[in-house]
LUMLUMDREN-2810 file (N, C-alpha, C; in Angstrom, 1 decimal):
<atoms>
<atom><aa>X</aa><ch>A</ch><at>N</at><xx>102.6</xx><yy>65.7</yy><zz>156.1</zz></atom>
<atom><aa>X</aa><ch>A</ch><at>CA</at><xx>101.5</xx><yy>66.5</yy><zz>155.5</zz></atom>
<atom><aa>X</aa><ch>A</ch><at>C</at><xx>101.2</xx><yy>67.7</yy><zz>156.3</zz></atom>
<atom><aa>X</aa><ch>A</ch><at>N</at><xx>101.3</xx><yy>68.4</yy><zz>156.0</zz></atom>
<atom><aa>X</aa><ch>A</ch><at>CA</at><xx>100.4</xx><yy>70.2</yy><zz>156.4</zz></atom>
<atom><aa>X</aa><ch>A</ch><at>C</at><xx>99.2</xx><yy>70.4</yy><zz>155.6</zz></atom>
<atom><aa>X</aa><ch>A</ch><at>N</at><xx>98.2</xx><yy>70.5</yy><zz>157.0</zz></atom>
<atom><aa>X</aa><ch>A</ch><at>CA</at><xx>97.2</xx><yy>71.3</yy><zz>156.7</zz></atom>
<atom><aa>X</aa><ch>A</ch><at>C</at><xx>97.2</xx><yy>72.6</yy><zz>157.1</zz></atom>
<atom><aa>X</aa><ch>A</ch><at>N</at><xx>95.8</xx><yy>73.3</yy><zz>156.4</zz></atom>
<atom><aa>X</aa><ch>A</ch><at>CA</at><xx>95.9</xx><yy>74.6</yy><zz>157.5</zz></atom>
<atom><aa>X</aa><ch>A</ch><at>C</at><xx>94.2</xx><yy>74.4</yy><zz>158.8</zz></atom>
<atom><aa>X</aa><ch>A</ch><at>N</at><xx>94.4</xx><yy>74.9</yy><zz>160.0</zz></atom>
<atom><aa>X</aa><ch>A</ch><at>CA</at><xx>93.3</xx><yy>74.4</yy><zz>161.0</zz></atom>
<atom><aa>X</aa><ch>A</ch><at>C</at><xx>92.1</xx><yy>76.0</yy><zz>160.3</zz></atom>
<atom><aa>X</aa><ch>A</ch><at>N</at><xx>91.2</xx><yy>76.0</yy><zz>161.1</zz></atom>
<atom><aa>X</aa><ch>A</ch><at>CA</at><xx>89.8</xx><yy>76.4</yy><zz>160.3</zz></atom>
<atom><aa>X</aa><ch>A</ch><at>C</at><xx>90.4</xx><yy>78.3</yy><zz>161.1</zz></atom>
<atom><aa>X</aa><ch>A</ch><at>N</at><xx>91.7</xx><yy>78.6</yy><zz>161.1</zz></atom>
<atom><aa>X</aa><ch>A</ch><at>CA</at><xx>92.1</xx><yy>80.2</yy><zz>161.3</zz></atom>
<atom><aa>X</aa><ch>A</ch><at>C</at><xx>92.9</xx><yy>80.4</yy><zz>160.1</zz></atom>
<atom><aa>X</aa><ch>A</ch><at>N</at><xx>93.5</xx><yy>79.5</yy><zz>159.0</zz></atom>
<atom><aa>X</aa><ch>A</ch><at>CA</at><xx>94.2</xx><yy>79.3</yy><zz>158.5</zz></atom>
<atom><aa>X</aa><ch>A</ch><at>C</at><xx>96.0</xx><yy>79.2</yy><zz>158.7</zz></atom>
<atom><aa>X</aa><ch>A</ch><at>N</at><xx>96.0</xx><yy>79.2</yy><zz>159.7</zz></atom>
<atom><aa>X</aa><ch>A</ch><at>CA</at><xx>97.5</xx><yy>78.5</yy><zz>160.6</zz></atom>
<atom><aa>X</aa><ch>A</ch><at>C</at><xx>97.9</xx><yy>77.4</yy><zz>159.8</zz></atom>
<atom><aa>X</aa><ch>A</ch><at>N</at><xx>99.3</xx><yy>76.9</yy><zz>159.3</zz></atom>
<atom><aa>X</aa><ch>A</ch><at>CA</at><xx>100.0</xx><yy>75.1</yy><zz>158.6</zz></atom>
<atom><aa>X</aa><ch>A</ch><at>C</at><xx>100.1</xx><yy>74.7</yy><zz>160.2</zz></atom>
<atom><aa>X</aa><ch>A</ch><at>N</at><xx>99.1</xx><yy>73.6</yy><zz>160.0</zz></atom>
<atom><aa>X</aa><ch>A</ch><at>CA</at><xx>99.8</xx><yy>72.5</yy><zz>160.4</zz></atom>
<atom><aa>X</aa><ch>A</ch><at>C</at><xx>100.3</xx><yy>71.5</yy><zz>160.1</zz></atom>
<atom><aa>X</aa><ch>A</ch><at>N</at><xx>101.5</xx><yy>70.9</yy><zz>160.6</zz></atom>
<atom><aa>X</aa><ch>A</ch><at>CA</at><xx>102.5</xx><yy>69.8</yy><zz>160.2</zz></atom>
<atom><aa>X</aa><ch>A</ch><at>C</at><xx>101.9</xx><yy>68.6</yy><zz>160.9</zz></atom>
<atom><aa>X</aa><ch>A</ch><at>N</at><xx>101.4</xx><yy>67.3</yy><zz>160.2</zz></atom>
<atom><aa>X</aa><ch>A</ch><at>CA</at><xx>100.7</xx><yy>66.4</yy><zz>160.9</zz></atom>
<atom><aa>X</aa><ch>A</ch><at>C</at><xx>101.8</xx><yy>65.3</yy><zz>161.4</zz></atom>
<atom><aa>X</aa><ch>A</ch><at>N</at><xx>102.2</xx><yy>65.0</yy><zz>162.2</zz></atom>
<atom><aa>X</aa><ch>A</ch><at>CA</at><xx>103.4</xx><yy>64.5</yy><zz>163.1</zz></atom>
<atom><aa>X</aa><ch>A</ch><at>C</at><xx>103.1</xx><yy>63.1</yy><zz>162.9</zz></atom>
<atom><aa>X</aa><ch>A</ch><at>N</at><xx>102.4</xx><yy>62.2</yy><zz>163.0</zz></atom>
<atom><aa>X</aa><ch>A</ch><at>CA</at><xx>102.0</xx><yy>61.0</yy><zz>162.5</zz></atom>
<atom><aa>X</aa><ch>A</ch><at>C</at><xx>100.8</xx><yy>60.7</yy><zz>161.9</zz></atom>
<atom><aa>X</aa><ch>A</ch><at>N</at><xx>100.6</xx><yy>60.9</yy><zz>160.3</zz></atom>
<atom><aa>X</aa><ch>A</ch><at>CA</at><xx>99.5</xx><yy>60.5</yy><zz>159.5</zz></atom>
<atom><aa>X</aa><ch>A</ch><at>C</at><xx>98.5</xx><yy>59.5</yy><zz>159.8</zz></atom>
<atom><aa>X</aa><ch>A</ch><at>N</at><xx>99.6</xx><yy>58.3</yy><zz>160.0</zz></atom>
<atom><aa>X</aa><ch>A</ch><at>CA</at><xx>98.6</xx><yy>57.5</yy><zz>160.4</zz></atom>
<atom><aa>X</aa><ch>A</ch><at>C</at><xx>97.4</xx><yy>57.5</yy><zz>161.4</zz></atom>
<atom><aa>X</aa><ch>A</ch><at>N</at><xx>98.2</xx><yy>57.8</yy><zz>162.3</zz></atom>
<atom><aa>X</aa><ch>A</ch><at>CA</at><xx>97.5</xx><yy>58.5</yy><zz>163.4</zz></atom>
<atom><aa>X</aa><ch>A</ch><at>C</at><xx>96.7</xx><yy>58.8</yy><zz>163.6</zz></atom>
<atom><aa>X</aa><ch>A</ch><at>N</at><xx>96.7</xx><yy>59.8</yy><zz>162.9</zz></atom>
<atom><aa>X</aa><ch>A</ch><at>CA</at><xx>95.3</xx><yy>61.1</yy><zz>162.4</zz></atom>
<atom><aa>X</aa><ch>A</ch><at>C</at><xx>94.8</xx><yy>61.0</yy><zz>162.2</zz></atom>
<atom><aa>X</aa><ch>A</ch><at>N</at><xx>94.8</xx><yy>60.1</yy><zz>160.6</zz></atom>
<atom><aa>X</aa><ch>A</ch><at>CA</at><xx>93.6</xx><yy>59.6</yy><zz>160.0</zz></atom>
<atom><aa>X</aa><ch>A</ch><at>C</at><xx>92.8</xx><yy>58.5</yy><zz>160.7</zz></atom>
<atom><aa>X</aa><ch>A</ch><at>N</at><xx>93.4</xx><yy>57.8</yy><zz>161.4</zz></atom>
<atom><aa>X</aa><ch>A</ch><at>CA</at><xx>93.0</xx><yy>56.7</yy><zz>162.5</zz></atom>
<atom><aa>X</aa><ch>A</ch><at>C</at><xx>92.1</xx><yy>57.8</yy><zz>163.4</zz></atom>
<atom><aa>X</aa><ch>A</ch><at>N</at><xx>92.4</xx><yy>58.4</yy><zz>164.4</zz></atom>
<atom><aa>X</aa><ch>A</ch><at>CA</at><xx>91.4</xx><yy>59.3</yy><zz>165.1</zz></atom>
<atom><aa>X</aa><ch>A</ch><at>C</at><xx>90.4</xx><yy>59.7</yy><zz>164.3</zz></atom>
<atom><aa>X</aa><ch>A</ch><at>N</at><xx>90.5</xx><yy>60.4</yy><zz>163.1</zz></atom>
<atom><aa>X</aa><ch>A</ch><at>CA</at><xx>89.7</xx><yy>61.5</yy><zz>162.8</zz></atom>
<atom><aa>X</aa><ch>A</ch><at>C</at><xx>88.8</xx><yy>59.9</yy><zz>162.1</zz></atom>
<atom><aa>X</aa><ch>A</ch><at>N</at><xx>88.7</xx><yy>59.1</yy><zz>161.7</zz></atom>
<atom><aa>X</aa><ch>A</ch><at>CA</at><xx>87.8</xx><yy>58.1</yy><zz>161.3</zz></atom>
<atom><aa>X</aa><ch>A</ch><at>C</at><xx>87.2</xx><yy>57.6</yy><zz>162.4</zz></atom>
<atom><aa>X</aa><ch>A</ch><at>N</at><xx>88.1</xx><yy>57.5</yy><zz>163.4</zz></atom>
<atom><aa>X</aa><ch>A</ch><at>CA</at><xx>87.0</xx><yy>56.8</yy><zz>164.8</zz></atom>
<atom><aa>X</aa><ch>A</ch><at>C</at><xx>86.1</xx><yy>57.3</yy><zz>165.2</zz></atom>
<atom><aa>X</aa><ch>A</ch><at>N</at><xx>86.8</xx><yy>59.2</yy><zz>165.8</zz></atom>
<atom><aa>X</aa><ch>A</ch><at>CA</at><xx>85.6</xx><yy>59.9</yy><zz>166.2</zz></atom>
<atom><aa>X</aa><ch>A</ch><at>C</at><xx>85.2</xx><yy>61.0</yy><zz>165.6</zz></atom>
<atom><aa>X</aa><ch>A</ch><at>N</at><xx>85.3</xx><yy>61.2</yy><zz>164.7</zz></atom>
<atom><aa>X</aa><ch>A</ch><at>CA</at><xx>84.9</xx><yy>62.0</yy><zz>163.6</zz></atom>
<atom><aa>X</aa><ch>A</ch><at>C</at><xx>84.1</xx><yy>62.2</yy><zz>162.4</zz></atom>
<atom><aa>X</aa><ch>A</ch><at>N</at><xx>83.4</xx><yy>60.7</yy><zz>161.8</zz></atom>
<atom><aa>X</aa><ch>A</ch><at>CA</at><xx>83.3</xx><yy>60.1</yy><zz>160.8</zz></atom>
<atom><aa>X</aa><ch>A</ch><at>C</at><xx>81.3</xx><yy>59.6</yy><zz>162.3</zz></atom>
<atom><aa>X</aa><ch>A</ch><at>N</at><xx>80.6</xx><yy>59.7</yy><zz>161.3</zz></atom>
<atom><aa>X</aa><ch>A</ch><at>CA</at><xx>79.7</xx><yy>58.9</yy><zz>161.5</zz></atom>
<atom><aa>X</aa><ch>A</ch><at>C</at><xx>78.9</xx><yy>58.0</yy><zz>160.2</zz></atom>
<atom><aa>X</aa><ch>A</ch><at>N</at><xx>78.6</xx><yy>56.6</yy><zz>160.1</zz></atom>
<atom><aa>X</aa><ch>A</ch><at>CA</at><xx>78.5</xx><yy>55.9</yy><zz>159.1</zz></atom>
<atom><aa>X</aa><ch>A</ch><at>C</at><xx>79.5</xx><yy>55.9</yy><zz>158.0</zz></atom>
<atom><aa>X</aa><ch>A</ch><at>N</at><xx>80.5</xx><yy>56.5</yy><zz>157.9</zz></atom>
<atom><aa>X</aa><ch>A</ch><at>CA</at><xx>81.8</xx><yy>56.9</yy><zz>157.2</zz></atom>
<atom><aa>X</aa><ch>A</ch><at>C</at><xx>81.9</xx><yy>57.8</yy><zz>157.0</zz></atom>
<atom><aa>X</aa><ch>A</ch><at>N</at><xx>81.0</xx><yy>58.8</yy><zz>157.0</zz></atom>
<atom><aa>X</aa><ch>A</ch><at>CA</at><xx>81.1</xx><yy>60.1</yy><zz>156.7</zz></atom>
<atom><aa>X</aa><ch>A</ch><at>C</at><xx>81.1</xx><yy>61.4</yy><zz>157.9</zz></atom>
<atom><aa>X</aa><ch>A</ch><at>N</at><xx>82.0</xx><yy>62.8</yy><zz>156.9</zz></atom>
<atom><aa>X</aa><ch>A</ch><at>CA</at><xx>82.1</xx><yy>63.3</yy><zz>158.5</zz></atom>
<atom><aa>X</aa><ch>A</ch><at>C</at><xx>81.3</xx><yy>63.7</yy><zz>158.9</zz></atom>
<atom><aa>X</aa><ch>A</ch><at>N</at><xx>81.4</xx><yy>64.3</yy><zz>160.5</zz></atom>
<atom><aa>X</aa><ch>A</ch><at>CA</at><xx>80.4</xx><yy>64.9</yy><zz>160.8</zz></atom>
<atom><aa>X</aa><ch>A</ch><at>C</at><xx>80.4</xx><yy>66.4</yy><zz>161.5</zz></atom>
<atom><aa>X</aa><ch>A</ch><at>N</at><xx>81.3</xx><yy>66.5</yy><zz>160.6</zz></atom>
<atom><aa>X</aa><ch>A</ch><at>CA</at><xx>81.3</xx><yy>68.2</yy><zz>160.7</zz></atom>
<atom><aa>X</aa><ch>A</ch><at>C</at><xx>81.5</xx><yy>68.7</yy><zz>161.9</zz></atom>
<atom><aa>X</aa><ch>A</ch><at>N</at><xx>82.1</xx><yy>67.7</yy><zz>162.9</zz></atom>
<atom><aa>X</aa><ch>A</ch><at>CA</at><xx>82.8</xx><yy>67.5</yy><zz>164.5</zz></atom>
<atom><aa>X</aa><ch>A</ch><at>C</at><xx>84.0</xx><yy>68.5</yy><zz>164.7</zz></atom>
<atom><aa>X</aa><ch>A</ch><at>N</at><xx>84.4</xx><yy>69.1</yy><zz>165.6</zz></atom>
<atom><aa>X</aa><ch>A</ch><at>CA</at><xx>85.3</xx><yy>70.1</yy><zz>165.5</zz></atom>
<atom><aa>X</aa><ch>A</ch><at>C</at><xx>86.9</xx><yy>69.1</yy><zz>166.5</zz></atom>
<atom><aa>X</aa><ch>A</ch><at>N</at><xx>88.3</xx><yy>69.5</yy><zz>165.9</zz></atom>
<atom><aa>X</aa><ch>A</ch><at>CA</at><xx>89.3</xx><yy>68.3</yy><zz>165.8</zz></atom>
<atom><aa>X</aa><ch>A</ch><at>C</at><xx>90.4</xx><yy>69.4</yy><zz>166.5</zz></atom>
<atom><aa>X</aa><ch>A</ch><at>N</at><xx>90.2</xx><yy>68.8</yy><zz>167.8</zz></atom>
<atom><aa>X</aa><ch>A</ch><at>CA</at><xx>91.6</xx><yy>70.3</yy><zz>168.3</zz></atom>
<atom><aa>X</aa><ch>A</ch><at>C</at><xx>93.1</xx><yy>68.9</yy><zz>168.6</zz></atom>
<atom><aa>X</aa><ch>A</ch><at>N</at><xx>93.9</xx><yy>69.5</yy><zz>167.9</zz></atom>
<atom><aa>X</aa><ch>A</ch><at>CA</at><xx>95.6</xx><yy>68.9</yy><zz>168.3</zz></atom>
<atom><aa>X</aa><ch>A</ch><at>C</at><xx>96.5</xx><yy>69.7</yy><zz>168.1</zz></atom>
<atom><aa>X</aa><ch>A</ch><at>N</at><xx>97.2</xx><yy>70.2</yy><zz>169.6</zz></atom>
<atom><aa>X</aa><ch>A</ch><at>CA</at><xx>98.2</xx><yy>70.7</yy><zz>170.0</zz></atom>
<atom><aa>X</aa><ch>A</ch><at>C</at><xx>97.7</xx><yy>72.3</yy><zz>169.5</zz></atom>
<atom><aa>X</aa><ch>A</ch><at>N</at><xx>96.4</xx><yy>72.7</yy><zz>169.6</zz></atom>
<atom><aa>X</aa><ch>A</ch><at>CA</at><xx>96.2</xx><yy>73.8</yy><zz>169.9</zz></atom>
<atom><aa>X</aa><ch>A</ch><at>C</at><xx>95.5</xx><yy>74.7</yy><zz>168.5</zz></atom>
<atom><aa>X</aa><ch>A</ch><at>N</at><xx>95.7</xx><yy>73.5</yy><zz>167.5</zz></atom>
<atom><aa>X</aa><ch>A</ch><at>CA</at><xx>95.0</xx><yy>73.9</yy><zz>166.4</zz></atom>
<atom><aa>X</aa><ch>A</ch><at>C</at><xx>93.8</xx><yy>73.1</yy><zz>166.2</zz></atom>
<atom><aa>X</aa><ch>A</ch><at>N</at><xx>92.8</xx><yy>74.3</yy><zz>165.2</zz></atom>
<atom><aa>X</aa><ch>A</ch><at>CA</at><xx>91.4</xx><yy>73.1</yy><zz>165.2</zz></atom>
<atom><aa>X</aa><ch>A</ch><at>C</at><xx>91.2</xx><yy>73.3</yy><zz>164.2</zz></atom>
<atom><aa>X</aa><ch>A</ch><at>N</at><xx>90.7</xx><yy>72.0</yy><zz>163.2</zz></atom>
<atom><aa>X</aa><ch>A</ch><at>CA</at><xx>90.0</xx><yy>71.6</yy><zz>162.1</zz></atom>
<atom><aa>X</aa><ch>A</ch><at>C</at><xx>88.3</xx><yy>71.0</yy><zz>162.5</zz></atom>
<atom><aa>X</aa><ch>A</ch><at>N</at><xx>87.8</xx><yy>71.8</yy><zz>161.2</zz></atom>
<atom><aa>X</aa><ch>A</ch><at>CA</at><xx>86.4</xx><yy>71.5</yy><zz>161.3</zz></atom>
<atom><aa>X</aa><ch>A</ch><at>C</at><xx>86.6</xx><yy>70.3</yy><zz>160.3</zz></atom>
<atom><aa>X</aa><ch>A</ch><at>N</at><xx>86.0</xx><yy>68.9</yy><zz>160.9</zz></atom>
<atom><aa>X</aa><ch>A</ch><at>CA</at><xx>86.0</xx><yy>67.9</yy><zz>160.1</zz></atom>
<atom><aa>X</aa><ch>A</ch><at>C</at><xx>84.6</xx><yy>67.7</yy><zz>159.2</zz></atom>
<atom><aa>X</aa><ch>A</ch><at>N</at><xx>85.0</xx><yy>68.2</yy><zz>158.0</zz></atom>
<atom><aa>X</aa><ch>A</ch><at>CA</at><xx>83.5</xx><yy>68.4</yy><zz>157.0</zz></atom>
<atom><aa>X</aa><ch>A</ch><at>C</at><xx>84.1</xx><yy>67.7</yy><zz>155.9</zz></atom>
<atom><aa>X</aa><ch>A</ch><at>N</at><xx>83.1</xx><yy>67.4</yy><zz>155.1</zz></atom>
<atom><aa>X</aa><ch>A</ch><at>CA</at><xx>83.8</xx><yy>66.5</yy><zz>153.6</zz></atom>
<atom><aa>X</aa><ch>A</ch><at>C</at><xx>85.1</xx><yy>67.3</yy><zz>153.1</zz></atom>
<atom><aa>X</aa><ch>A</ch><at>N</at><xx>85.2</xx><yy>68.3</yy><zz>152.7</zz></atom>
<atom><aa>X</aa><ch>A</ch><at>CA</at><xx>86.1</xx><yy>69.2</yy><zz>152.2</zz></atom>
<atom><aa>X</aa><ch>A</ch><at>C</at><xx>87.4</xx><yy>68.3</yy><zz>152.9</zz></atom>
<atom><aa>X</aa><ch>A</ch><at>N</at><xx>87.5</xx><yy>68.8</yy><zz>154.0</zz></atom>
<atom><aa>X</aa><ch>A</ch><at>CA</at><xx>88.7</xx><yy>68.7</yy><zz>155.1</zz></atom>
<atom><aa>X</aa><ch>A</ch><at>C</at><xx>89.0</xx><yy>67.0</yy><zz>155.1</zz></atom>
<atom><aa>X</aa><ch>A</ch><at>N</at><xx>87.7</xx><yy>66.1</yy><zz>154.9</zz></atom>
<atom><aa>X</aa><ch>A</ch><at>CA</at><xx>88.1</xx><yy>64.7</yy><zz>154.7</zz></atom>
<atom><aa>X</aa><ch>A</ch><at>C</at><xx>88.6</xx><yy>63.9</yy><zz>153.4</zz></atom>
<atom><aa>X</aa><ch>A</ch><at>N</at><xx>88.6</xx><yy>64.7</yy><zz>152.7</zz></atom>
<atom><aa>X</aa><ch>A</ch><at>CA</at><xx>88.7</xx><yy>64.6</yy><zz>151.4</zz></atom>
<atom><aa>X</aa><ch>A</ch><at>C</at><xx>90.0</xx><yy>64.8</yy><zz>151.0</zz></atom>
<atom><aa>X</aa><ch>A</ch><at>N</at><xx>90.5</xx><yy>65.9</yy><zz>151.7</zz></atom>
<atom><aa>X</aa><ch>A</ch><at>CA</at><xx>92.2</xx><yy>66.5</yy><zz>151.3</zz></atom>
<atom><aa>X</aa><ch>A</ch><at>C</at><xx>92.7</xx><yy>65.7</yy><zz>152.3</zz></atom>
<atom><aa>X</aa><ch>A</ch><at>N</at><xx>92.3</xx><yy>64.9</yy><zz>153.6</zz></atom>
<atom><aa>X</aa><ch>A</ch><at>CA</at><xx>93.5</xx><yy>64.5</yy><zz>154.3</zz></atom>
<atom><aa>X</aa><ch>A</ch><at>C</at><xx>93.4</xx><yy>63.3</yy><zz>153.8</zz></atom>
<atom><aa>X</aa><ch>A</ch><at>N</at><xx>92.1</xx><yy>62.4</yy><zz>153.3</zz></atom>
<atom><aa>X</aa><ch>A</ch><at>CA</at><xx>92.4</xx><yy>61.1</yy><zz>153.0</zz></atom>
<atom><aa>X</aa><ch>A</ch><at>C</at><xx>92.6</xx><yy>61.2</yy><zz>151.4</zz></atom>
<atom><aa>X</aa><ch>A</ch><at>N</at><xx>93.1</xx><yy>61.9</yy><zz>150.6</zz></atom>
<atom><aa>X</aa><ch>A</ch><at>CA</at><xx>93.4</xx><yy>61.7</yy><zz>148.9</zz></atom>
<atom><aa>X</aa><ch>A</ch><at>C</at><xx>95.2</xx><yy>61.2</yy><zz>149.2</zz></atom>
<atom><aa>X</aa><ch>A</ch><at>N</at><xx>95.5</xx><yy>61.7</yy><zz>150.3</zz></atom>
<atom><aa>X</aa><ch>A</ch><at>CA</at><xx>96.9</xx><yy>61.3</yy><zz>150.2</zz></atom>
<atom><aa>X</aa><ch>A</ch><at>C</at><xx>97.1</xx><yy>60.3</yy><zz>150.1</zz></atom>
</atoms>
């Protein structure tokens, strides 16, 4: 999966599972996001509904 981080750069997500596994541990409060800021390998995503929405519909 490619996203783009919040400069609009693609990033290629290298293990999905992964990802979505982090970004729900520390990212997510009561299940929902919390608008937490997500730096990997130098790109950052702002984790807001939008951005949780497009990574977990896959």
């Amino acid at each position: 999966m490619i996203i783009n981080d919040i400069y609009g750069k693609p990033y290629k997500i290298k293990d999905l599972d992964n990802f979505k596994f982090h970004i729900k541990k520390f990212h997510t409060s009561n299940g929902m996001p919390d608008n937490s800021l997500h730096e990997e390998d130098g790109f950052y995503f702002r984790v807001d509904k939008n951005f949780y929405n497009k990574l977990f519909e896959e």
